[in-house]
HTML snippet that shows the backbone in 3Dmol.js (N, CA, C, O; Angstrom):
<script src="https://3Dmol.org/build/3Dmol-min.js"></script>
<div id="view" style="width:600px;height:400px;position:relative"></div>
<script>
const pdb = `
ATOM      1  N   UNK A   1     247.771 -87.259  65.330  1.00  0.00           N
ATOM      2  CA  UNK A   1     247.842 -88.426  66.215  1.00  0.00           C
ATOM      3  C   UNK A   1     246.453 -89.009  66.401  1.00  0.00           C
ATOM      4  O   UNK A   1     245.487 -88.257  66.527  1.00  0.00           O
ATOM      5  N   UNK A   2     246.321 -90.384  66.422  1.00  0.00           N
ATOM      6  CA  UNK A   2     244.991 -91.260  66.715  1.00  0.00           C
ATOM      7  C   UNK A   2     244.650 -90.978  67.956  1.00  0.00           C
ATOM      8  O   UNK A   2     245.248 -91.258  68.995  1.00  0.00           O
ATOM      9  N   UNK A   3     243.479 -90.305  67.769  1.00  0.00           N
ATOM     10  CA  UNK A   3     242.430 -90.443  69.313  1.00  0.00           C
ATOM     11  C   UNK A   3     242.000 -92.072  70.382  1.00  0.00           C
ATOM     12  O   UNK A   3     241.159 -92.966  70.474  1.00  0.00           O
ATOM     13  N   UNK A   4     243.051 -91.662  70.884  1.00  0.00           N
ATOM     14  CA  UNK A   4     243.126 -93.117  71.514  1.00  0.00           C
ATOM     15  C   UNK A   4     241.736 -92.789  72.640  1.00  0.00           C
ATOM     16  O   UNK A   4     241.378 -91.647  72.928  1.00  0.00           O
ATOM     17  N   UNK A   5     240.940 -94.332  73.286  1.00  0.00           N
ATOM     18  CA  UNK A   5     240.331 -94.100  74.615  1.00  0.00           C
ATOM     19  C   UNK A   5     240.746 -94.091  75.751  1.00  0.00           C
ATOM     20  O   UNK A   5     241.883 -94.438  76.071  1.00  0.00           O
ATOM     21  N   UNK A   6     240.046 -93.772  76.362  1.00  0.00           N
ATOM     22  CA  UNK A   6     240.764 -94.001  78.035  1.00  0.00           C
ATOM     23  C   UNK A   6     241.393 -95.367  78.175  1.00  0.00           C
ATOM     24  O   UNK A   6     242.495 -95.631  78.654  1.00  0.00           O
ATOM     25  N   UNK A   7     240.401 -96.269  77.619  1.00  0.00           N
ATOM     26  CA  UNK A   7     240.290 -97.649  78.024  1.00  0.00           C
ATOM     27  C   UNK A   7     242.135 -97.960  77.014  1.00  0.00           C
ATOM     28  O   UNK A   7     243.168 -98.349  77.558  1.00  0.00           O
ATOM     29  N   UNK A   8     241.989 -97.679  75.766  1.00  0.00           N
ATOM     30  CA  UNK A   8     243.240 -98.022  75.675  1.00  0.00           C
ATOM     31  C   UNK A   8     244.290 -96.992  75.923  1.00  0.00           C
ATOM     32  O   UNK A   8     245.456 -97.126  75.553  1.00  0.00           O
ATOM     33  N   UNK A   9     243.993 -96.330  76.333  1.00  0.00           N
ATOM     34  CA  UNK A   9     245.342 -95.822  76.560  1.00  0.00           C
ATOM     35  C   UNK A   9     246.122 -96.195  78.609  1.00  0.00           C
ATOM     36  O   UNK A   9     247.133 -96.003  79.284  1.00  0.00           O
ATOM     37  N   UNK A  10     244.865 -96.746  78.689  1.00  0.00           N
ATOM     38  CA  UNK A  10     245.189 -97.166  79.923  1.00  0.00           C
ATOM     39  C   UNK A  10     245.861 -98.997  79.757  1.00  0.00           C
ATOM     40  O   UNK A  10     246.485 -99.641  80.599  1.00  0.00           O
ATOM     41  N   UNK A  11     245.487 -99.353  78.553  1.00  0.00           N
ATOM     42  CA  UNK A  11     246.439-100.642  77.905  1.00  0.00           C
ATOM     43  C   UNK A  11     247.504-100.592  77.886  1.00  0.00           C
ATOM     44  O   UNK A  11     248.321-101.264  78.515  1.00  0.00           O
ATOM     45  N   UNK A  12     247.736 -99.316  76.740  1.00  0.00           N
ATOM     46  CA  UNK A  12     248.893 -98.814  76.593  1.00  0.00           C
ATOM     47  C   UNK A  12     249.946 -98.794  77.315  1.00  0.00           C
ATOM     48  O   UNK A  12     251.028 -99.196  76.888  1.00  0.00           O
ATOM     49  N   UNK A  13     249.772 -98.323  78.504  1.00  0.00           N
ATOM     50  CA  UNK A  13     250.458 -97.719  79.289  1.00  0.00           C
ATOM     51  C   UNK A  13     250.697 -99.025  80.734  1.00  0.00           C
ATOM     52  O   UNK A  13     251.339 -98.787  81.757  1.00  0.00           O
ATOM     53  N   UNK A  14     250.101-100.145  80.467  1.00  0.00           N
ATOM     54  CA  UNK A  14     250.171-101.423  81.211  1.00  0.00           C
ATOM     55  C   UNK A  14     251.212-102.122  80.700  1.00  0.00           C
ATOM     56  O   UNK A  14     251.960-102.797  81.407  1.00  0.00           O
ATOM     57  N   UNK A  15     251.344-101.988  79.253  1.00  0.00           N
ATOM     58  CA  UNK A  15     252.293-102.475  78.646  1.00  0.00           C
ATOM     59  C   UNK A  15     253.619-102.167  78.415  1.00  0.00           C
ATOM     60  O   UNK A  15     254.353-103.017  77.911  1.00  0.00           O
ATOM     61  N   UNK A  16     254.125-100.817  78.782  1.00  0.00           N
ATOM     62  CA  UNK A  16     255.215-100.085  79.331  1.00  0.00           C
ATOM     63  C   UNK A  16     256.055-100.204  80.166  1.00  0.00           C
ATOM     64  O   UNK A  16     255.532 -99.465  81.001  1.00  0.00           O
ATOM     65  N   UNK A  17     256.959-100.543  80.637  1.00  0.00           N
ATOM     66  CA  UNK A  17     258.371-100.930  81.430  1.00  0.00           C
ATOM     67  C   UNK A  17     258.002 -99.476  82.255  1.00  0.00           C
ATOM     68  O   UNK A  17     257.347 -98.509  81.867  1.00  0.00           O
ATOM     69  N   UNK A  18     258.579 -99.683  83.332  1.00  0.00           N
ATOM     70  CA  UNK A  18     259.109 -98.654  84.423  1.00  0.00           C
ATOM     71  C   UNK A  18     259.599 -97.400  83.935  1.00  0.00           C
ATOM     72  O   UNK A  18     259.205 -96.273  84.234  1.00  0.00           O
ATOM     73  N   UNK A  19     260.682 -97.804  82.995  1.00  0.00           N
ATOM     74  CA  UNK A  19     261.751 -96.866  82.778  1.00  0.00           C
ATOM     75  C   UNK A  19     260.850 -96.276  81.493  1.00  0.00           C
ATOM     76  O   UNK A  19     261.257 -95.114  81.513  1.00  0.00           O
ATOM     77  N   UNK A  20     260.286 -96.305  80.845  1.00  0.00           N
ATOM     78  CA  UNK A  20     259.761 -96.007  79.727  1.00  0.00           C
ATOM     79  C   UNK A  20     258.664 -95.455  80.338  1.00  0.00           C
ATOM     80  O   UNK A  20     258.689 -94.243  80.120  1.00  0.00           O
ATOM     81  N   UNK A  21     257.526 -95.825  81.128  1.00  0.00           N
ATOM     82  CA  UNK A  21     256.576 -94.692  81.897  1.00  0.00           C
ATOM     83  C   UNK A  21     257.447 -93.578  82.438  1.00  0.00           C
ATOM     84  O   UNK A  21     256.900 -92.480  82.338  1.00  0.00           O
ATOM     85  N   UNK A  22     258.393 -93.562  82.866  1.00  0.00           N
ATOM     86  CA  UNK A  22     259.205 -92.468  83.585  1.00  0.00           C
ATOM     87  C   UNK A  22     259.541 -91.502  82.423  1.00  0.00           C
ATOM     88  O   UNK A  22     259.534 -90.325  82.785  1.00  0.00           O
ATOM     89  N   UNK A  23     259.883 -91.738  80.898  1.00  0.00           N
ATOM     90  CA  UNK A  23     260.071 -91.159  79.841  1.00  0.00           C
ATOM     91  C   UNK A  23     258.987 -90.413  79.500  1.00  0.00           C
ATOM     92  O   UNK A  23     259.063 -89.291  79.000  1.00  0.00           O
ATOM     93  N   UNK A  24     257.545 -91.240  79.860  1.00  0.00           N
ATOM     94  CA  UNK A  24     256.643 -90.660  79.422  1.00  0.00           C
ATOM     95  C   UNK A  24     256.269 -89.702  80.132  1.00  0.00           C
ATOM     96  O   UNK A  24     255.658 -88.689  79.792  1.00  0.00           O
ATOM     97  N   UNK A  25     256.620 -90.004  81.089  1.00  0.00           N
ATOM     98  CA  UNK A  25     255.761 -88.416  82.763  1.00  0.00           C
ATOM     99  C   UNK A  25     256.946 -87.227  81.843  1.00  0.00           C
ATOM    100  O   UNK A  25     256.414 -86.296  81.239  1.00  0.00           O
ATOM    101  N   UNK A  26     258.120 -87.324  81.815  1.00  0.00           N
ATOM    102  CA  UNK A  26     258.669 -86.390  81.756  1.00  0.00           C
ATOM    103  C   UNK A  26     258.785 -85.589  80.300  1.00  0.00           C
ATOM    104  O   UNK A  26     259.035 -84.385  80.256  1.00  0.00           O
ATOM    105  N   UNK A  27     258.591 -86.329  79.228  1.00  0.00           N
ATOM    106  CA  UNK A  27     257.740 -86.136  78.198  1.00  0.00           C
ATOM    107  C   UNK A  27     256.742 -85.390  78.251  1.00  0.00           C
ATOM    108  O   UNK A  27     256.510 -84.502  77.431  1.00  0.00           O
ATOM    109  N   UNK A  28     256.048 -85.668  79.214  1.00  0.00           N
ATOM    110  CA  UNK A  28     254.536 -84.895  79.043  1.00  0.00           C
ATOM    111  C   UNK A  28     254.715 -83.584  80.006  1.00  0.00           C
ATOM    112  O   UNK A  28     253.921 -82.672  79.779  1.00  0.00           O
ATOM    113  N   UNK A  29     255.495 -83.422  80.866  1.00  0.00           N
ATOM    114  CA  UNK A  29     256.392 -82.489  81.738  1.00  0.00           C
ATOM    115  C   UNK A  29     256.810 -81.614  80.760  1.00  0.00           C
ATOM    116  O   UNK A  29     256.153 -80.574  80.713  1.00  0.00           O
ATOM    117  N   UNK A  30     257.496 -81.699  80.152  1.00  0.00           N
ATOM    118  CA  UNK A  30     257.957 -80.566  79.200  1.00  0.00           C
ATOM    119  C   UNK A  30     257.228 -80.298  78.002  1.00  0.00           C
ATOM    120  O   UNK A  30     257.575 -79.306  77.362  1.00  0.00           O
ATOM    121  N   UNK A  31     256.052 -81.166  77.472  1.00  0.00           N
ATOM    122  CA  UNK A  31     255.245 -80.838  76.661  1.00  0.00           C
ATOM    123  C   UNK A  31     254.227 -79.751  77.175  1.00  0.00           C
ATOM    124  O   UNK A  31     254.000 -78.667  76.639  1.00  0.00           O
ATOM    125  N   UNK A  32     253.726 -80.201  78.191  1.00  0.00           N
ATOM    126  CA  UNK A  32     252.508 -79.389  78.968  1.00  0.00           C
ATOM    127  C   UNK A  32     253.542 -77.821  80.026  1.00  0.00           C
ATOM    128  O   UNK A  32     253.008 -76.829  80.523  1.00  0.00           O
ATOM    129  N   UNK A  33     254.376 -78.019  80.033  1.00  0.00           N
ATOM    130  CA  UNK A  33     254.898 -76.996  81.013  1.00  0.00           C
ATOM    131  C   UNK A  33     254.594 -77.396  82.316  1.00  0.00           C
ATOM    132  O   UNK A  33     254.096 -76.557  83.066  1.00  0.00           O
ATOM    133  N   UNK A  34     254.792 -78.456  82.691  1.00  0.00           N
ATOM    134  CA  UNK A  34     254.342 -78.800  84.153  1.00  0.00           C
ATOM    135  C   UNK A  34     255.519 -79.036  85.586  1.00  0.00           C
ATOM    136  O   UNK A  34     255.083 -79.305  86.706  1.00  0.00           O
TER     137      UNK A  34
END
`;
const viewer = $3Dmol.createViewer("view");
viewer.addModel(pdb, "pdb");
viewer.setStyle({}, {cartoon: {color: "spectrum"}});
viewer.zoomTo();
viewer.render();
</script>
């Protein structure tokens, strides 16, 4: 995976719908064990 920056990944993630950040928390929830 591309080493994204802060700066864009904070783009990224501006550009994301509600429901699709919510995919991503929980995504990263079961990736990380959190």
């Amino acid at each position: 995976m591309a080493k994204l920056t802060t700066a864009e990944f904070i783009e990224a993630i501006k550009e994301l719908s509600v429901l699709e950040l919510n995919e991503l928390v929980k995504a990263c929830e079961e990736e990380f064990g959190v």
